[in-house]
C-alpha positions in Angstrom: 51.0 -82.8 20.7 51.8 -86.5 21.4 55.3 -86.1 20.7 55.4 -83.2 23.3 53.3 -85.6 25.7 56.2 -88.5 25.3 58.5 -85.9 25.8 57.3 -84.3 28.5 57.0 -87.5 30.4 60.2 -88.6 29.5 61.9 -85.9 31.4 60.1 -85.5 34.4 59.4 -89.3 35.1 63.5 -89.9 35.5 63.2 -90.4 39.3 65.6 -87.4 40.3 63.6 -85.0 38.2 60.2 -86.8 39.6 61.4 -86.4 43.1 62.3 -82.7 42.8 58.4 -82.2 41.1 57.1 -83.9 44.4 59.0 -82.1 46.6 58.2 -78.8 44.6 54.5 -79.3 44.7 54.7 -80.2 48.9 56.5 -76.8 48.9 54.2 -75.0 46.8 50.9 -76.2 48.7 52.4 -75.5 52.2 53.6 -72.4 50.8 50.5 -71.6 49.1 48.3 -72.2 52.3 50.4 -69.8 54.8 48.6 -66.3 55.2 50.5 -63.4 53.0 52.4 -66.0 51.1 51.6 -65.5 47.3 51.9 -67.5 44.5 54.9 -65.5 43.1 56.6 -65.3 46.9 56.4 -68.9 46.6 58.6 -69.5 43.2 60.8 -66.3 44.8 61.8 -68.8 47.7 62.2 -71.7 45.5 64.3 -69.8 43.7 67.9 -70.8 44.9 67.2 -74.1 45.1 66.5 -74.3 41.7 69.7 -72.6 40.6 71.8 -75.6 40.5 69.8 -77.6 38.0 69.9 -77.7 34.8 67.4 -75.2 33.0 65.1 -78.1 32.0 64.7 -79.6 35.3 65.0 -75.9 37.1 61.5 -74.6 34.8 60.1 -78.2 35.7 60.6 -77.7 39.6 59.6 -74.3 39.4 56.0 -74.9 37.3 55.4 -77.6 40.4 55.6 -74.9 43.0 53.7 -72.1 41.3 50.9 -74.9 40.4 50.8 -76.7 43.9 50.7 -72.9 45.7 47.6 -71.7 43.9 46.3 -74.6 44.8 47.1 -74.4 48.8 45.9 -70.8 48.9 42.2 -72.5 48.9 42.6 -74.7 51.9 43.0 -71.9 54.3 40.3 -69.9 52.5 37.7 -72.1 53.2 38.6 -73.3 56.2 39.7 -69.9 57.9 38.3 -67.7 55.2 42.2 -66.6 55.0 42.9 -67.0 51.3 46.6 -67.8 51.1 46.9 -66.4 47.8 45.0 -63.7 46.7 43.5 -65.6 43.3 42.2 -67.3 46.4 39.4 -64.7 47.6 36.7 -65.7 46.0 37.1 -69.2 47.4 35.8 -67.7 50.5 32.7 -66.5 49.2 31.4 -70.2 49.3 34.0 -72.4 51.0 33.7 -70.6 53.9 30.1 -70.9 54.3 30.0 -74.7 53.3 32.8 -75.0 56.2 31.0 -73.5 58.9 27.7 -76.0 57.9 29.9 -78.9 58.7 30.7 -79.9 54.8 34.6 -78.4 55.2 35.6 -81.5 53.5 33.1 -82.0 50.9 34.4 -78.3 50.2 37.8 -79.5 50.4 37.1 -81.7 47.8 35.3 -79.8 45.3 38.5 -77.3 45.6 40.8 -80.0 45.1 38.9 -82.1 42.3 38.0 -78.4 40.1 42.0 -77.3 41.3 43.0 -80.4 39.0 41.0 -80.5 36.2 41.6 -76.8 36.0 45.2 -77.5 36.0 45.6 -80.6 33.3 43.3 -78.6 30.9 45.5 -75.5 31.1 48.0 -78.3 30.7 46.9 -79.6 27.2 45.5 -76.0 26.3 49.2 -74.9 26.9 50.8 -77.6 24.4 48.4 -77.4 21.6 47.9 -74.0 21.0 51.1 -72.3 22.6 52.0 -70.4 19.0 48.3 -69.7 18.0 47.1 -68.1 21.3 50.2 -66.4 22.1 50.2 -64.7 18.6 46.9 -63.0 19.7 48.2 -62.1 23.0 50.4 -60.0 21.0 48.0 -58.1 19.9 46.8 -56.9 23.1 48.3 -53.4 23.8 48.0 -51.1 26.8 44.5 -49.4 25.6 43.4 -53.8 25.2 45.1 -54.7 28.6 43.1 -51.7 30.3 39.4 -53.3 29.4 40.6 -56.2 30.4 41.1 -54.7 33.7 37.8 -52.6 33.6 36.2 -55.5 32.7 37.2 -57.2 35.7 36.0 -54.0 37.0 32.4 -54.4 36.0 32.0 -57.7 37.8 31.5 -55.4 41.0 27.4 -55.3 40.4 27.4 -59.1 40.4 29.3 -59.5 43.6 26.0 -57.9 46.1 23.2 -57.4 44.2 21.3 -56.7 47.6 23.6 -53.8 48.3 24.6 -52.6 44.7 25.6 -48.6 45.9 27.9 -49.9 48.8 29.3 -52.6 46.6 30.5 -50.0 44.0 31.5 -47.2 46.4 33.5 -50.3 48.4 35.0 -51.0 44.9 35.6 -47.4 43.9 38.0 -47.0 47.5 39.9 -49.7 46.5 40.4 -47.4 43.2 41.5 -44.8 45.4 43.4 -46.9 47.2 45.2 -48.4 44.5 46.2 -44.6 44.0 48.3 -44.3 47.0 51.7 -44.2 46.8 54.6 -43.0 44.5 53.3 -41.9 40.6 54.6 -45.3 38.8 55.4 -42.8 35.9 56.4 -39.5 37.6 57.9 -40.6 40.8 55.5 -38.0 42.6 54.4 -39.3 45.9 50.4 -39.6 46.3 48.0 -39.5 49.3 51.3 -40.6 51.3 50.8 -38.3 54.2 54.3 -38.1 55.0 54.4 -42.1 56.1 57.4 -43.9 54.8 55.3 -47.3 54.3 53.1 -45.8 52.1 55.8 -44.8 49.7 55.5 -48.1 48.0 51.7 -48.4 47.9 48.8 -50.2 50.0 50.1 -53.9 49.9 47.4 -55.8 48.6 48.6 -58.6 50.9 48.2 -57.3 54.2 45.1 -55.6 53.2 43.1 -58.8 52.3 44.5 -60.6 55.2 43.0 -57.8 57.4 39.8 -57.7 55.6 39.0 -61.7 55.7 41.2 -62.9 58.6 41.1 -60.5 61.2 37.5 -59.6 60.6 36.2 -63.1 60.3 38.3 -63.4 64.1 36.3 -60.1 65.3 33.1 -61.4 64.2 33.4 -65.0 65.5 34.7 -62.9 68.8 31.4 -61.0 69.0 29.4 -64.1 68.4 30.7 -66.0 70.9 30.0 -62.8 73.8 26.6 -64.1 73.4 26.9 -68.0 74.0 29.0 -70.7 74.9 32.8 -71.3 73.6 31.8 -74.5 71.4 34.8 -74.9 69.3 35.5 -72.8 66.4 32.1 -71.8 65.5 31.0 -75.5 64.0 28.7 -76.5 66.7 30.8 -79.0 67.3 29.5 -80.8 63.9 32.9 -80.2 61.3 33.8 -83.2 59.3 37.7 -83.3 59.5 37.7 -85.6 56.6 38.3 -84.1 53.0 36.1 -86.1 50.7 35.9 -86.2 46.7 33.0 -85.6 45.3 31.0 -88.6 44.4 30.6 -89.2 40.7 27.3 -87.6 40.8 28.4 -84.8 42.3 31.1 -84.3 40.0 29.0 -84.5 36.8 27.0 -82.0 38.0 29.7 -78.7 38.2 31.2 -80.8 35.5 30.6 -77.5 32.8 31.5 -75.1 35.8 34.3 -77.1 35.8 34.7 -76.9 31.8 34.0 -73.3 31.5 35.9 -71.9 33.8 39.0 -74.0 33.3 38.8 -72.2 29.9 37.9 -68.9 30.7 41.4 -69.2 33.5 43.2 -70.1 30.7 42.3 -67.3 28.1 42.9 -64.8 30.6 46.2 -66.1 31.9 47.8 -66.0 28.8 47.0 -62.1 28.5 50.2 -60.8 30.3 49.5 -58.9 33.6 46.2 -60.1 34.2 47.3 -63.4 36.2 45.2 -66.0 38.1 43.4 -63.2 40.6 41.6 -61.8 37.6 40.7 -65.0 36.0 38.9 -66.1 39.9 37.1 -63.4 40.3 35.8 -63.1 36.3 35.1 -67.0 36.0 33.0 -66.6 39.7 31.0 -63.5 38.5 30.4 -65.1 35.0 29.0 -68.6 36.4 26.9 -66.5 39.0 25.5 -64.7 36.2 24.7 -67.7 34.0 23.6 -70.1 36.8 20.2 -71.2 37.7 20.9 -70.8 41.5 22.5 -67.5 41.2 20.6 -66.4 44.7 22.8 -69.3 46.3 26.1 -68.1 45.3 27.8 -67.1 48.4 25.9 -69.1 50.6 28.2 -72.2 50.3 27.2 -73.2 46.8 29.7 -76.0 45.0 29.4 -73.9 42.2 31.3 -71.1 43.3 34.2 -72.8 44.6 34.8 -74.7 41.9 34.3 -71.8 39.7 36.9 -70.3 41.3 39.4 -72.9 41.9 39.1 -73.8 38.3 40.0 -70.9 37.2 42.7 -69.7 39.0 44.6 -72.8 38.4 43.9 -72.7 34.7 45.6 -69.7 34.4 48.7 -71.3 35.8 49.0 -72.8 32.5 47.7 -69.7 30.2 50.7 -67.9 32.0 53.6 -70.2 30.6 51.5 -69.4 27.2 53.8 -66.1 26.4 57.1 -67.2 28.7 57.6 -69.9 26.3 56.5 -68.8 23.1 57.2 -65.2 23.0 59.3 -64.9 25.5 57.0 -62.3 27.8 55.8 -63.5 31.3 52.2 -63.9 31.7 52.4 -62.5 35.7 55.2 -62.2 38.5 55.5 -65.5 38.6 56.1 -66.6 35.4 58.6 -63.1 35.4 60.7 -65.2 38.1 60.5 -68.1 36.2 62.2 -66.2 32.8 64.6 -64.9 35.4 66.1 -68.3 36.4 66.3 -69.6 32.9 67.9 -65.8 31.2 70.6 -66.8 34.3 71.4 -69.7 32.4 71.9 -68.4 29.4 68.5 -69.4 27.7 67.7 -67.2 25.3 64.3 -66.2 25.7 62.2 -65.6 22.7 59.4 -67.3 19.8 62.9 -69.3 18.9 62.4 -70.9 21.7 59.8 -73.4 21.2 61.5 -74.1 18.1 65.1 -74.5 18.9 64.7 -75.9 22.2 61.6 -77.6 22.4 62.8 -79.3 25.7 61.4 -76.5 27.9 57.4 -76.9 26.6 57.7 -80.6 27.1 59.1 -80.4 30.3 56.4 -77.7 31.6 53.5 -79.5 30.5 55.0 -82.8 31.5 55.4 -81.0 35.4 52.0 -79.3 35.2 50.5 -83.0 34.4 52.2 -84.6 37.2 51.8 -81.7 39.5 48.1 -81.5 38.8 48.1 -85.5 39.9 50.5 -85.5 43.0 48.8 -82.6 44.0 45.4 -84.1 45.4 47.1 -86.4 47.2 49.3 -84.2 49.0 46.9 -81.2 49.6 44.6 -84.2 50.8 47.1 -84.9 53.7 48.2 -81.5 54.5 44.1 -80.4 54.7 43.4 -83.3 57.2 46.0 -81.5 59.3 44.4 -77.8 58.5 41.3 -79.6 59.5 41.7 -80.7 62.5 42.6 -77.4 63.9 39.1 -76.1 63.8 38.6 -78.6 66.6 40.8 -75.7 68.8 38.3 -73.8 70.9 37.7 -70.5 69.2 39.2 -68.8 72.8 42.5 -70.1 71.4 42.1 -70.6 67.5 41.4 -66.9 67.2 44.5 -65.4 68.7 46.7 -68.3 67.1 44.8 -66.9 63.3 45.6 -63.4 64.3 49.4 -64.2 64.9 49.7 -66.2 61.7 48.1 -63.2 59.9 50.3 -60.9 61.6 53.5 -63.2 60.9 52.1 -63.1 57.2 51.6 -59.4 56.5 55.2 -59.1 58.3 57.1 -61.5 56.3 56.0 -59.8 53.2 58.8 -56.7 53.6 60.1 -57.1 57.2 58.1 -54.2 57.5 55.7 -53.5 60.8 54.0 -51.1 59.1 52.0 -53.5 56.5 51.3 -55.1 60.1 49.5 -51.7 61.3 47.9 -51.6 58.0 46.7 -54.9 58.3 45.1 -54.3 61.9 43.5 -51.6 60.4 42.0 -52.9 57.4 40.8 -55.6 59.6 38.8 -52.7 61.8 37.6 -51.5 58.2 36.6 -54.8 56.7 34.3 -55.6 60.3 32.9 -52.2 60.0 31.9 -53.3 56.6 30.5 -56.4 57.7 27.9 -54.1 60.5 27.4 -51.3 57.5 26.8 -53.5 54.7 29.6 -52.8 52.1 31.5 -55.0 50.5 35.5 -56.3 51.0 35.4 -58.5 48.1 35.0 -54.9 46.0 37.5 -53.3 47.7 40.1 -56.2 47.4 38.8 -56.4 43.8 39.4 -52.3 43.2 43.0 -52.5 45.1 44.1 -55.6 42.7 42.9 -54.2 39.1 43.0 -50.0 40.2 46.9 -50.6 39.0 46.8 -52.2 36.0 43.6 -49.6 34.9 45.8 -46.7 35.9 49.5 -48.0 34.7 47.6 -49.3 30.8 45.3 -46.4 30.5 47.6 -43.9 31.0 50.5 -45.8 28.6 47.5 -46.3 26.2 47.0 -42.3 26.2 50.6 -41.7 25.8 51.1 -43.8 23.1 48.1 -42.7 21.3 49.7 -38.7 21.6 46.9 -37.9 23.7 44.0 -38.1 21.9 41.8 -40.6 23.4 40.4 -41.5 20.1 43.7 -43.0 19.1 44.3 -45.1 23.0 41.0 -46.9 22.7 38.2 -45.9 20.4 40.2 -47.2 17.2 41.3 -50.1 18.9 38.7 -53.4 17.9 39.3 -55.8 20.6 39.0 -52.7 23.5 35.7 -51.9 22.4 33.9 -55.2 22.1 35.6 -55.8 26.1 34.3 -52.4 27.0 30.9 -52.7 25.3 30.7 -55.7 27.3 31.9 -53.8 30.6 29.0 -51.3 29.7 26.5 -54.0 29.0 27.4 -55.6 32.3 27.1 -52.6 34.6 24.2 -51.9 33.0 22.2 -54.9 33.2 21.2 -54.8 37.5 19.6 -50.9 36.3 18.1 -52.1 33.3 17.0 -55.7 34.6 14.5 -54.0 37.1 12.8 -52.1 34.1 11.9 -55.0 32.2 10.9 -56.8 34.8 8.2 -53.9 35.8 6.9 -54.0 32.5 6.7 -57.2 32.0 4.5 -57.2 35.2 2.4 -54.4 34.4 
């Protein structure tokens, strides 16, 4: 550990390889803030740049920009309630709402402060136990990597307990949703309708842009038919100015802080499930363990750093398997293994051990990434902030057009535009009817994973279901826990009568 930590420092303190860290991690928080933008899109376009640089350097430069954007995707989400990456979403759930009490920077804070620690524990997580947790990871199969995903699932009765029907049938059309498109195993083309776009699926991106940006915009718009245009909804009372959280307020999430930052970590190292997973689990397990759990999603400091935490903890659970076994922990980490097989690294549990270079200079970047970044999400937030001081007459149209430049970008494609507009219509409907886009989002980014592992799992296991899950240990403790969890809002009521009675 502490000759990795020398290492590590050794390489990316050398002031070229320092500068190119800063640089990446300005990149990756800009990056990381723009609507439709992911985390992966991010290293993508970093990409060339890294080409040039020796493999050490280029995995250094690259870790900088896929920590820094996870980290910008929460600016915008609390500020606009546009999460720039969708690991992001949940963000919104409380940012938002602290943002439109006048506390945007207090939030700001919390996201940066819980982004950090999240980060450096990951970090040391990462170089300690690489080989131990990695080994496990191995053991995860389709039939384990499908109750991962259901039991990301089963968070859906935690995320409205007021409206626990619409929240599941909200979740169960993002299933169906997730459906559309070509069979990833037959090549059959589902629920298309004869549109071309479709082919390749409901993006993910457009369709959470549409459902927290554009709806957010047609909300605020109906609001303000009914008084005077006073800003962008603040009452003219937003603090521009990001602020830490004191030293009280910092020992108090300080075990949101811990847990989650472990939890993010755990599940990043289980390839495919990725830093959206990890926010959305870490946020539903704190609001089920917390003694404010009626706050959550009121603007609670709980739930952003839960989620901010987590997601950037499993920046660093997702180098677990690229460097030790050679199998990326997400897309990202997929791009990263791309740059370095193009030169000639060979990939691989030899790695550590043969070129131990490449885990020093990872955890060395995520270290100083994790630092520089405060300080540069700081600045570039100050600037985010002050555009809430835009009258909303102006601010609205100018979000729409960056949402619409976002969901554009992603394939040059005007139809994931159209399907943003629409899931925009969708998500404000939802907002009048009382259903929930957090489920839907949350059905559209696991229904995948559940379909591509379950149906492997049966394949594998000659179709008997028996052999794809029921023998399998580690499924059925995560799906006894899926049951126990989608059980517990029907059951909860019961007890709660007779203990009355």
């Amino acid at each position: 550990m502490l000759n990795t930590l020398i290492s590590g420092l050794q390489i990316v303190l050398t002031p070229s390889t320092f500068i190119l860290i800063f640089l990446g991690t300005v990149v990756g928080v800009i990056f990381g803030a723009m609507p439709g933008v992911s985390a992966s899109m991010a290293v993508a376009l970093a990409l060339p740049f890294a080409y040039p640089m020796n493999g050490v350097v280029a995995i250094a430069f690259l870790c900088s920009v896929y920590c820094a954007s996870i980290t910008g995707g929460g600016i915008t989400a609390i500020l606009f309630k546009i999460p720039g990456t969708p690991s992001s979403a949940p963000t919104t759930f409380d940012g938002y709402p602290m943002a439109q009490r006048g506390e945007a920077g207090k939030a700001l804070g919390y996201s940066l402060v819980a982004s950090a620690v999240g980060g450096l524990i990951a970090a040391f997580c990462m170089a300690i136990v690489s080989k131990p947790l990695a080994a496990v990871a191995l053991k995860f199969g389709p039939g384990e990597l499908f109750a991962v995903a259901f039991l990301g699932l089963s968070v859906l009765t935690c995320l409205d307990n007021g409206n626990l029907i619409k929240t599941i049938l909200s979740g169960l059309l993002g299933l169906f949703l997730a459906t559309i498109g070509m069979d990833p195993q037959t090549g059959v083309a589902r629920f298309t309708w004869g549109s071309n776009t479709l082919l390749s699926g409901v993006e993910m991106i457009p369709v959470m842009i549409g459902l927290f940006a554009v709806t957010e915009v047609l909300k605020q718009t109906a609001k303000r038919d009914k008084k005077d245009d006073k800003g962008s909804g603040m009452d003219g009372q937003m603090d521009y100015k990001t602020t830490i959280p004191s030293v009280k307020e910092f020992f108090a999430v300080k075990w949101v802080m811990l847990r989650s930052s472990i939890l993010g970590t755990i599940v990043g190292i289980l390839p495919g499930a990725g830093a959206t997973i990890a926010s959305f689990l870490s946020y539903t397990v704190e609001k089920k363990i917390s003694k404010h759990a009626d706050q959550f999603g009121t603007g609670i400091a709980d739930g952003i750093v839960a989620s901010e935490a987590a997601n950037n903890a499993a920046t660093g659970g997702a180098m677990v398997p690229l460097l030790a076994l050679g199998i990326p922990g997400g897309n990202a980490a997929a791009i990263m293994m791309s740059a370095l097989v193009l030169k000639g690294v060979q990939m691989g549990p030899l790695l550590v051990q043969n070129q131990p270079d490449y885990l020093s200079s990872v955890f060395g970047s995520m270290l100083i990434t994790n630092i520089i970044m405060v300080f540069v999400s700081l600045a570039i937030a100050k600037v985010f902030a002050k555009i809430l001081a835009i009258p909303y007459s102006i601010l609205g149209p100018v979000i729409v057009m960056l949402a619409t430049i976002g969901s554009y970008a992603l394939k040059n494609n005007t139809g994931d535009v159209v399907l943003m507009m629409f899931a925009g219509i969708v998500g404000y409907l939802f907002v009048k009817l009382g259903y929930s886009a957090a489920a839907l989002v949350l059905g559209l980014v696991l229904g995948i994973m559940c379909e591509e592992n379950l149906r492997r799992a049966y394949q594998i296991g000659a179709g008997s279901w028996n052999e794809a899950i029921f023998t399998k240990p580690i499924a059925m403790v995560l799906l006894l826990v899926c049951a126990a969890m989608l059980l517990f809002p029907v059951v909860k009521p019961l007890f709660a009568k007779k203990k009355a009675e």
